[in-house]
C-alpha positions in Angstrom: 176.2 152.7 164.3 174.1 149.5 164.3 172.6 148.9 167.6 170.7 146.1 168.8 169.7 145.8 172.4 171.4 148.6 173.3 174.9 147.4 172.8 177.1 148.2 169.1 177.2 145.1 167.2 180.9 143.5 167.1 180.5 143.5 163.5 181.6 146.9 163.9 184.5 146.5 165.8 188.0 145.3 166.0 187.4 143.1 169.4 191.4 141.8 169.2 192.7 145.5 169.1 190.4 147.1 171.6 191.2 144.4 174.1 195.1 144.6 173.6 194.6 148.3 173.9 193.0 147.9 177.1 195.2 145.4 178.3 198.5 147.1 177.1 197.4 150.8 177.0 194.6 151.2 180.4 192.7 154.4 181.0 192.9 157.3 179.0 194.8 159.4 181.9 197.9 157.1 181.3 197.2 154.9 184.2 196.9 151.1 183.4 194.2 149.0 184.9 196.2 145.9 184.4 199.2 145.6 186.4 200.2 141.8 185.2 199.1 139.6 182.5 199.9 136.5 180.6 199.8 132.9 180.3 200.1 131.4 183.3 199.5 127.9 182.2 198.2 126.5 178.5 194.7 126.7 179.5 194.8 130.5 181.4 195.4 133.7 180.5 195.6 135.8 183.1 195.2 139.6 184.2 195.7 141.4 187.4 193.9 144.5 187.7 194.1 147.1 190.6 191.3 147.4 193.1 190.7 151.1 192.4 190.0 150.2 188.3 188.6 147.0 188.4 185.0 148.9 187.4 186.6 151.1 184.8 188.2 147.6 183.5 184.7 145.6 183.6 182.9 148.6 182.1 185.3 148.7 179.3 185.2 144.8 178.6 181.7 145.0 178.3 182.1 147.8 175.9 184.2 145.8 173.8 182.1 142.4 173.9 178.6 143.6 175.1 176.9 142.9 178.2 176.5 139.1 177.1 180.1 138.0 178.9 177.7 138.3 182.1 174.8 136.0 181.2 173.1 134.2 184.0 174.9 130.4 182.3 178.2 132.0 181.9 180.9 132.2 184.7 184.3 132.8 184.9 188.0 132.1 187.7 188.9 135.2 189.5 190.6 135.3 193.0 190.8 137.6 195.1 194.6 138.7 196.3 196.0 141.3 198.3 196.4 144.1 195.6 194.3 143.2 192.4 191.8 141.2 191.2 193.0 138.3 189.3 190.9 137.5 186.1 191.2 134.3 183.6 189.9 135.9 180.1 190.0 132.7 178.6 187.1 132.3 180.9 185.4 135.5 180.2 186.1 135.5 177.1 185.6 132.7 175.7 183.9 132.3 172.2 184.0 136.1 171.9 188.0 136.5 170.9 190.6 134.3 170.3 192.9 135.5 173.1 196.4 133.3 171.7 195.9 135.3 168.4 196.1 138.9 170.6 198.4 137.8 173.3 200.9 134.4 171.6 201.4 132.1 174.4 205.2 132.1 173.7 205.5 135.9 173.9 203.5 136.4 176.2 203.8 133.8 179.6 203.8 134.7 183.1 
């Protein structure tokens, strides 16, 4: 394993699998963190993850993409709602996966 800064190098892994996995499969106990996802306009792609795993879903993202989707420059859309957390990835994520390559916007809108 190659680390630099304390965080594996992408290089190393497949960033489009482990974030469908997440997305698709949720914690390892057979519980999903996201509840809803998709596109929910061209711009937005959109998950809804339950209060009670929205840490275990943030600590996973930044397993995936390193600590770097946090910078101080960087910011992202999420709202608040009744249940969940709702979070654009497009915003997240952006420049660290192509999202419409995981998730196509045809098979995939909201």
């Amino acid at each position: 394993m190659v680390v630099w800064n304390g965080v594996e190098k992408m290089a190393k892994k497949n960033c489009e699998l482990e974030l469908y996995k997440l997305i698709m499969e949720g914690a390892s106990c057979g519980f999903p963190y996201v509840s809803e996802f998709g596109w929910v306009n061209e711009y937005q792609f959109v998950v809804w993850v339950d209060y009670l795993w929205v840490k275990e879903f943030m600590d996973k993202l930044i397993e995936i993409f390193g600590d770097g989707i946090f910078e101080d420059c960087r910011h992202f859309h999420a709202i608040l709602q009744s249940h969940a957390i709702c979070i654009d990835l497009m915003d997240l994520l952006d420049g660290f996966v192509d999202i419409e390559e995981v998730f196509p916007k045809e098979d995939y809108k909201h």
